[in-house]
N, C-alpha and C positions, 0 to 999 in steps of 0.2 A: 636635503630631504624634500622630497616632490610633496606640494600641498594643493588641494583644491578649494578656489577660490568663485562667489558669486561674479560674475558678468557685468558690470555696473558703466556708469558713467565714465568714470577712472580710468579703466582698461578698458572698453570698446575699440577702440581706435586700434590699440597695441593688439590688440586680438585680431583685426580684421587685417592687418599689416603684418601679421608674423609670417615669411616667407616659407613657401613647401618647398621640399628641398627639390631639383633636377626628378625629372620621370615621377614625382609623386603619383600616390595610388586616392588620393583621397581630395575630396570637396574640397573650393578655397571655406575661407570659416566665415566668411559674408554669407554664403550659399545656407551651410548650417545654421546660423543661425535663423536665418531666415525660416528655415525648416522648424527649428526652436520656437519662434512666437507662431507658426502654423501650428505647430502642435503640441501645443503648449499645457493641452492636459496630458501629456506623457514623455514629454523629453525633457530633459533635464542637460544643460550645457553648461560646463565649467572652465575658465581659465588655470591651467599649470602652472605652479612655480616652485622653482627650484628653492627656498629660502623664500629672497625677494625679488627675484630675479621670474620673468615672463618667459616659460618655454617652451609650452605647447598650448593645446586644444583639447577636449575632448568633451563627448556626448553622449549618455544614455535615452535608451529608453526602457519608460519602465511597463512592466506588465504585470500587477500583482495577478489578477486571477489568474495567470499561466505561472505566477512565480519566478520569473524569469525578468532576468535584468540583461539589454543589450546594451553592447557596444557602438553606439552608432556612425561615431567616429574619434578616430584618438590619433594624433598629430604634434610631431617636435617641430619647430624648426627650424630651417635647413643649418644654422649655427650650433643647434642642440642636437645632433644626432650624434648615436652611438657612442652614449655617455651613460650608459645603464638607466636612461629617465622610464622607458617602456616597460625594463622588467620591474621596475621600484614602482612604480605606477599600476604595474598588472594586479602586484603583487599586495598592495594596499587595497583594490577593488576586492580582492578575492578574501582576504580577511575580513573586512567593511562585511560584505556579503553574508561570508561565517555569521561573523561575531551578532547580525540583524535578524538570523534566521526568519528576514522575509522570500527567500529565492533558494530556489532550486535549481536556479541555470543562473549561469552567464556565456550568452552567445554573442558574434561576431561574423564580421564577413571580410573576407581575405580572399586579394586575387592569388593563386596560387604562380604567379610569376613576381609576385613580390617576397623573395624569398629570403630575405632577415627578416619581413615580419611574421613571415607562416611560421621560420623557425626559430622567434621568440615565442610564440604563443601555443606551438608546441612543447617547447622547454617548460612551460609552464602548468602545464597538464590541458589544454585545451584540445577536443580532440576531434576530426571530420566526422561531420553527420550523416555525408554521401548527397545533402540536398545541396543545390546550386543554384546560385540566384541573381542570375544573368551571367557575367562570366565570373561570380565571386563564389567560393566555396563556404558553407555555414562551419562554424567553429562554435563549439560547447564545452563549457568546463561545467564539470557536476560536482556540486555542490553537497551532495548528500555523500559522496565518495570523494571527499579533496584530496587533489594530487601534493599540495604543502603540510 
């Protein structure tokens, strides 16, 4: 069961060391985080685990007065892929989301040549906005009309 875990002393290291898998589409997590104490009044960075086990990344950013909660980046590695960790993980964000009724989105950005994760996060009900933002395409799951 994938759990979200605070950043700490403990797992730094194991965080900044988790390998992206070949061709990744996404920041090393040194970069993110970096990004994280820059802006650190709206991002929010948490280590994945499976149990007890360290197997991915991932980051929001939050936006309450737009009500929207982004994706900012979300990463297995390359030993954890395609194990169900993304959809079990989507799929905890979007209930979390529900169950807070503080958000009305949750978006994302996806290049569209990464194609298991455009078609994870369509599987999921997230859907093209038609904006693009540099070569990645905006992804929105609406929250007032949930696809689960």
């Amino acid at each position: 069961m994938i759990r979200f875990r605070d950043i700490n002393e403990a797992n730094f290291s194991d965080i900044i060391n988790l390998k992206l898998p070949k061709g990744a589409f996404c920041a090393q997590n040194i970069y993110s985080l970096a990004e994280a104490w820059l802006y650190h009044d709206h991002t929010l960075p948490y280590a994945l685990y499976n149990d007890d086990n360290l197997v991915g990344f991932i980051m929001f950013e939050v936006d309450e007065k737009k009500r929207e909660l982004g994706i900012w980046r979300l990463m297995f590695a390359e030993e954890h892929q395609n194990k169900g960790f993304g959809y079990e993980t989507l799929i905890k964000i979007i209930k979390a989301c529900l169950n807070s009724k503080k958000y009305d989105y949750i978006y994302l950005y996806c290049s569209p040549i990464n194609k298991p994760a455009f078609h994870l996060y369509k599987k999921v009900g997230f859907y093209e906005t038609g904006e693009i933002d540099g070569e990645e395409y905006v992804l929105k799951y609406d929250l007032k009309t949930p696809a689960i």
